[in-house]
Steps between C-alpha positions, in 0.01 A plus 500: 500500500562554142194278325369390781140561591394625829382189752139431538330586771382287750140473345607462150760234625214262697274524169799350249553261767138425513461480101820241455320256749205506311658457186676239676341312760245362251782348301666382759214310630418332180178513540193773413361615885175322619185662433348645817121296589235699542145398641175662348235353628304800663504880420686544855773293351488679160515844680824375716673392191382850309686651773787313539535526164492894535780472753711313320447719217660814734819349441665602179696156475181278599289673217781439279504119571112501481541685145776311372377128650746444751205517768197225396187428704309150448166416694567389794296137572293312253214450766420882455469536144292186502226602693185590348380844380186459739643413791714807665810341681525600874717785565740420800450755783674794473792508786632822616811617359817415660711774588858516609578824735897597487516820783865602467784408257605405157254255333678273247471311202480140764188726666285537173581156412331386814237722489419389125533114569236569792297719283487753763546911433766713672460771714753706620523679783664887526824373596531255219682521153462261224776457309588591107499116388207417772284737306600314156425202657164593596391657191625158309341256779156753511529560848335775642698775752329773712736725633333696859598802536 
């Protein structure tokens, strides 16, 4: 192994892989990635996007694409930054949060997924693992995991 360097390990192998695509993908796609809408009508909505924000931010990559421009945010309709200063718009009532329970096994990537296109939390149970690239995924998607002990 004259000249050779030693092979990566596993975790420094996953990030190269994950820093080609994004040099990549983009390119590939031809096109600069859609700004994400965003509603601000109400301080309830201004406090959800504060925090999803903040969650995104957890993520090392995601704050780099927020830094760097790769992640935008637009206002969301029209008909909410049109209406007046003196009238407040209604706030929708809050619904409780939707929460997915996994009791045993090995919760994947396809679970957090889910669980983030339903906007629901996970919670898993004592007998339930969630795996490397699940937890990846849910830091990049902002999905929230509670592991019971």
């Amino acid at each position: 192994m004259s000249g050779l360097e030693s092979p990566a390990g596993p975790d420094e192998l996953r990030e190269l892989v994950r820093e080609v695509l994004r040099d990549v993908l983009p390119t590939l796609a031809g096109a600069t990635p859609r700004p994400e809408p965003v509603r601000l009508g109400t301080d309830e909505e201004l406090h959800a996007f504060v925090l999803h924000l903040l969650r995104l931010a957890d993520n090392p990559e995601r704050r780099r694409d927020i830094l760097d421009g790769r992640l935008r945010f637009t206002l969301g309709s029209a008909a909410a930054r049109a209406t007046p200063a003196t009238t407040p718009p209604a706030s929708p009532p809050a619904s409780p949060p939707i929460i997915r329970r996994v009791d045993k096994g090995a919760v994947t990537e396809r679970a957090v997924i889910a669980a983030a296109a339903a906007g629901a939390r996970l919670v898993l149970g004592p007998r339930a693992m969630l795996t490397p690239l699940a937890r990846d995924k849910a830091r990049a998607l902002g999905v929230h995991v509670e592991k019971e002990r």
